[in-house]
C-alpha positions in Angstrom: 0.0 0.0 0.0 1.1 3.5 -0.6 1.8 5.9 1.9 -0.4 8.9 1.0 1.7 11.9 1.8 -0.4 14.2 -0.2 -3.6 13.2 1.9 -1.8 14.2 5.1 0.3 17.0 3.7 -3.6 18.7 2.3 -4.8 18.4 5.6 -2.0 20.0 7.3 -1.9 22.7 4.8 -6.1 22.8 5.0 -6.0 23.4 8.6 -2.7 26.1 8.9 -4.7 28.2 6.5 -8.2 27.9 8.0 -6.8 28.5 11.4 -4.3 31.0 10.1 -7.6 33.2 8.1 -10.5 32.0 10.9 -8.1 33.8 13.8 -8.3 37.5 12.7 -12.2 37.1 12.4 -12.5 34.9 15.9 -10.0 37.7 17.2 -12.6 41.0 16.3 -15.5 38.7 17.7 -13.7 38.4 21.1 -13.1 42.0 21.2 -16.4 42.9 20.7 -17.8 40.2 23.1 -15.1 41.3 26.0 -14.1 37.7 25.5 -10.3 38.6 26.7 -7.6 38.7 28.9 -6.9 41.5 31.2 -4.0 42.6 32.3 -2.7 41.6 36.1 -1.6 39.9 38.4 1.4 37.3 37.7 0.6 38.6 33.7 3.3 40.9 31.3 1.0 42.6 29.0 -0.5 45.5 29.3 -3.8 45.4 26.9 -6.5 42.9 27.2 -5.4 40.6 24.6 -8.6 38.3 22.9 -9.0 34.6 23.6 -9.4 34.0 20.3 -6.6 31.1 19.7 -9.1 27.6 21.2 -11.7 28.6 18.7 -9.8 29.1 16.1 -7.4 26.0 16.3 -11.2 24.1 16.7 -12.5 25.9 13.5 -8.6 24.7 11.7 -8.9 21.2 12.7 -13.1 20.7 12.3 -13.5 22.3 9.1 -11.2 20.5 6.7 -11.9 17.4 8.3 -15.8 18.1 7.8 -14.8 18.9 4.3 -12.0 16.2 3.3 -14.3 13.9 4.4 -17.2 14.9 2.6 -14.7 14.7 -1.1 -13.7 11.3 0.1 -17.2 10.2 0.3 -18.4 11.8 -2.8 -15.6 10.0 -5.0 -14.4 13.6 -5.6 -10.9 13.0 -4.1 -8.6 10.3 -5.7 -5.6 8.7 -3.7 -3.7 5.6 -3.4 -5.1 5.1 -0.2 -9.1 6.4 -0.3 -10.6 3.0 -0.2 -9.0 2.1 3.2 -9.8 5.4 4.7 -13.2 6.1 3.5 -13.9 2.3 5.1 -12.1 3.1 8.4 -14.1 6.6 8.5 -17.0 4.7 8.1 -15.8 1.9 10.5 -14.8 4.2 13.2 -17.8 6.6 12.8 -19.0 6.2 16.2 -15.7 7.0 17.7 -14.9 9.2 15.6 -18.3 11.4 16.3 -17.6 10.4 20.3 -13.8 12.7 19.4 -15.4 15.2 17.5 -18.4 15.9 20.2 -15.7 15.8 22.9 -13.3 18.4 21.1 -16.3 20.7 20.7 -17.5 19.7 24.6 -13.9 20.5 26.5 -13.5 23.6 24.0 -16.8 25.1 25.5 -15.6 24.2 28.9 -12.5 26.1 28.3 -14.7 29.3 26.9 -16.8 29.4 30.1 -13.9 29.3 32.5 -12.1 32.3 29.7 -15.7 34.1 30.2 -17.3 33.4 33.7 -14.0 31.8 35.7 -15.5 28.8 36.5 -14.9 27.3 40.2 -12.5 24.1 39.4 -15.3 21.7 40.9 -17.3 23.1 38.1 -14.7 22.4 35.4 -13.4 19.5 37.0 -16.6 17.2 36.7 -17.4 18.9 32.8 -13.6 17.4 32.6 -14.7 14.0 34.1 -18.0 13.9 31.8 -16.1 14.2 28.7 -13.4 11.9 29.3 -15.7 9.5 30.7 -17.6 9.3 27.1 -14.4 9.1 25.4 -13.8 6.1 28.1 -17.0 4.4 27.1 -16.8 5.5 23.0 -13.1 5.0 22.0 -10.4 2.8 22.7 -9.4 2.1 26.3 -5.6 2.0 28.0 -5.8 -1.7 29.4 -1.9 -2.0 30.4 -2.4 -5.3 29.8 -4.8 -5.4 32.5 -7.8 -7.7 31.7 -10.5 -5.4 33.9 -13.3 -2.8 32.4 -13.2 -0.9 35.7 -9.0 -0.7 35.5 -9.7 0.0 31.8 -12.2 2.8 32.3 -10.5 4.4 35.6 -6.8 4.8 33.9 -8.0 6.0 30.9 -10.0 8.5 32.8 -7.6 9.2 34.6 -5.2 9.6 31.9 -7.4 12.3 30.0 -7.9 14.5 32.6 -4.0 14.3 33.8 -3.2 15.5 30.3 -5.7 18.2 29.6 -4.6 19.6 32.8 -1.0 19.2 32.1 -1.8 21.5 28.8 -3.7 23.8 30.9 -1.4 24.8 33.4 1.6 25.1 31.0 -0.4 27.2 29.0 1.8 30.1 30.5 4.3 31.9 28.6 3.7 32.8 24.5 4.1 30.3 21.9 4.9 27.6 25.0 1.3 25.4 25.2 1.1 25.5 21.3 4.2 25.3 20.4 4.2 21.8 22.7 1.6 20.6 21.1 2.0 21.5 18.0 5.2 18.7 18.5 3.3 16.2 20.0 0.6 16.4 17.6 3.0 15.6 14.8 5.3 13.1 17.0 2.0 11.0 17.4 0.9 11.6 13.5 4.2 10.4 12.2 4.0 6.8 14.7 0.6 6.6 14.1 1.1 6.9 9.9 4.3 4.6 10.2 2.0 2.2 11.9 -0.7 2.5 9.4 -3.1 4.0 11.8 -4.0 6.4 8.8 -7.2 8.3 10.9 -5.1 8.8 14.1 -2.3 10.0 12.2 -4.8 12.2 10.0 -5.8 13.8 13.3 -2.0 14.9 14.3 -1.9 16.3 10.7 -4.7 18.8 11.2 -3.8 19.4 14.5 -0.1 20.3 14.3 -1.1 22.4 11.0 -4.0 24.3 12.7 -1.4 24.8 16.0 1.0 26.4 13.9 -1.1 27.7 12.1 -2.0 30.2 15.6 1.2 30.4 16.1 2.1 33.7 14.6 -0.9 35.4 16.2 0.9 34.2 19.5 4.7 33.7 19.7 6.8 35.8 19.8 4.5 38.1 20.4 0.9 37.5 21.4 -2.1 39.4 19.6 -4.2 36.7 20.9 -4.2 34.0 23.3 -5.4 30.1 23.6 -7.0 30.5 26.7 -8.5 28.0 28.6 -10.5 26.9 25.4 -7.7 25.9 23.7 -5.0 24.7 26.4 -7.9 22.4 27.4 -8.5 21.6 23.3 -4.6 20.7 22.9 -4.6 18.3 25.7 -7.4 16.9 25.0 -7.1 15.4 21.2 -2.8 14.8 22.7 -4.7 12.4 25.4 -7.0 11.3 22.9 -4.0 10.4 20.4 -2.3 8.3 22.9 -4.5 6.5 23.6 -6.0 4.8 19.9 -3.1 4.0 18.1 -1.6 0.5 18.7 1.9 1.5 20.2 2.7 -2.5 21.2 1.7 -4.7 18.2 2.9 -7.6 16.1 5.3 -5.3 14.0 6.8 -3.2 17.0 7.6 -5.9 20.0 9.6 -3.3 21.7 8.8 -4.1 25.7 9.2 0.0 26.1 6.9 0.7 22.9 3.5 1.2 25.4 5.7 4.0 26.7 5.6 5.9 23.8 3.2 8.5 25.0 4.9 9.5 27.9 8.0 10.3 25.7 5.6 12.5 23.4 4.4 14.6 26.3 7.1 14.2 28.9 7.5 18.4 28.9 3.9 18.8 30.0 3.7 15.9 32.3 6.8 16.9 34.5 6.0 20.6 34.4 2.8 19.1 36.3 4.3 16.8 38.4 6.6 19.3 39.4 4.7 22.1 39.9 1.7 19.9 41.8 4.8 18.4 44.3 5.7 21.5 45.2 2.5 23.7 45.9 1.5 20.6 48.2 4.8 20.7 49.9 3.6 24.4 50.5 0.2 23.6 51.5 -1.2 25.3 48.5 -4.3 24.1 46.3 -2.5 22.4 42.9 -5.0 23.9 40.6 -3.9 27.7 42.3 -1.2 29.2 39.4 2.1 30.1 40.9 5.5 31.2 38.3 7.1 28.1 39.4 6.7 25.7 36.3 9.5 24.8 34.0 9.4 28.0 31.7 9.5 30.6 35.1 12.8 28.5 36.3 14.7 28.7 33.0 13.5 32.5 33.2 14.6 32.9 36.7 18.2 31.0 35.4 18.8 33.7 32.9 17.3 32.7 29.9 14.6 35.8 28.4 11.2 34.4 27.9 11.6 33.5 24.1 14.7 31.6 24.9 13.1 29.4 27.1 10.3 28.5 25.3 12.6 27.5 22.2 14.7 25.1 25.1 11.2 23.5 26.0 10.1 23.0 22.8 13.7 22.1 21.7 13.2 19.3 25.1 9.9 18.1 23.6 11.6 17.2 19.9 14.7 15.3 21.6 12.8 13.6 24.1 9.4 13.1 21.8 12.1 11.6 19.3 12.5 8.3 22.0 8.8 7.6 20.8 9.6 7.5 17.5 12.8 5.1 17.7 10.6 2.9 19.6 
């Protein structure tokens, strides 16, 4: 079978231009809806700055998948590979709709907490709801456990630990996108080695829309992800880890189920670390302090831009261990 690289290379392209034109119209709407972020405490700008980025990267990734697969199913596009992926589309069309729903679920999640400041109960059990339907919809982590309750809990578990890994390091410019803009294409190119064409199909659009944001945000930010989209990244990440087939009968590699931890090792320390120490200090985790790994490297002597370049720089080297196994 042959790879199709111009499948995955249109949606990467389809979704960095409908991000990169859908921000500047998201961007007005926010302004005029007050949907933004003021200036204050433990924050460097001085302008309320529109949280504009979640929607947008949601409009990048939904919109050329909506229409790629409407072509594939009208005979309209032609590759080497349609037949398989119009039959796993139509396969996985209940888990694929269970992902979708989710995405749009956890992004609306995100825009009440950017508009009303939700009390974390609140969010936490609209967390819980979603990745308990993605539990019960998708694929499940088993570990090689043989238990639906271990099954359901980890994977659970697992989604929420990621989305708010994302969410707190959503903290500097260019950092939470930049991250998973990385791990989004780190899990597309195992998943597409492995011939997991729809997961892979799902990095694409999602590293291309994330990059796609990115010069709205980094260096310098006209608009942020807020909540919306921190929680939007770590969602699909946790979501990506968990479909593809990491251990199977062409990779025997013992290490190989630990894959995803090497994709998303940046995020996942920055939370351990930062969650060890406000409980050393008798504070609440979910409370935001300047002591996750982009503060430290600032504090070390490295300017702001400089240290997000090291962290994403971190994620390729140690997101590359994925790939070699």
């Amino acid at each position: 079978m042959t790879f199709p690289y111009n499948f995955f290379a249109a949606a990467f392209a389809g979704a960095f231009l409908t991000t990169l034109i859908a921000l500047p119209l998201w961007r007005q709407w926010c302004l005029r809806t007050n949907l933004v972020d003021d200036p204050g405490h433990r924050k460097i700008h001085d302008s309320p700055i529109p949280l504009a980025g979640g929607i947008a990267v949601l409009t990048g990734i939904l919109l050329p998948l909506a229409a790629g697969a409407i072509l594939l199913k009208l005979g309209l596009v032609k590759i080497s590979s349609t037949n398989l992926i119009v039959h796993g589309i139509d396969r996985r069309a209940i888990e694929l709709g269970a992902i979708a729903f989710g995405a749009i679920a956890i992004t609306f999640i995100g825009w009440l907490d950017d508009k009303h400041e939700l009390k974390p109960l609140i969010k936490f059990i609209g967390q819980f709801l979603i990745a308990l339907l993605v539990a019960a919809a998708c694929k499940r982590i088993t570990l090689f456990v043989h238990s639906d309750i271990f099954s359901y809990a980890i994977t659970v578990l697992w989604l929420l630990t990621v989305m708010n890994a994302f969410n707190f390091m959503d903290n500097m410019n260019g950092l939470c996108a930049g991250i998973g803009a990385i791990g989004a294409l780190l899990f597309a190119l195992i998943a597409a080695a492995n011939g997991e064409y729809l997961v892979a199909l799902t990095g694409f659009l999602m590293c291309g829309a994330l990059i796609g944001f990115l010069p709205y945000n980094f260096p310098k930010a006209k608009s942020f992800l807020g909540d919306a989209g921190s929680h939007l990244v770590g969602y699909l990440l946790a979501v990506m880890a968990i479909l593809p087939h990491f251990y199977n009968k062409h990779n025997q590699h013992p290490l190989a189920v630990l894959s995803p931890l090497f994709v998303l090792a940046i995020p996942l320390l920055d939370l351990a670390q930062v969650s060890i120490f406000r409980t050393f200090n008798k504070k609440p985790f979910w409370i935001g302090d300047t002591n996750h790994l982009s503060h430290r490297l600032v504090r070390a002597g490295c300017s702001r831009v400089q240290a997000v370049l090291l962290l994403w720089l971190a994620a390729i080297l140690i997101g590359a261990i994925a790939c070699y196994l």
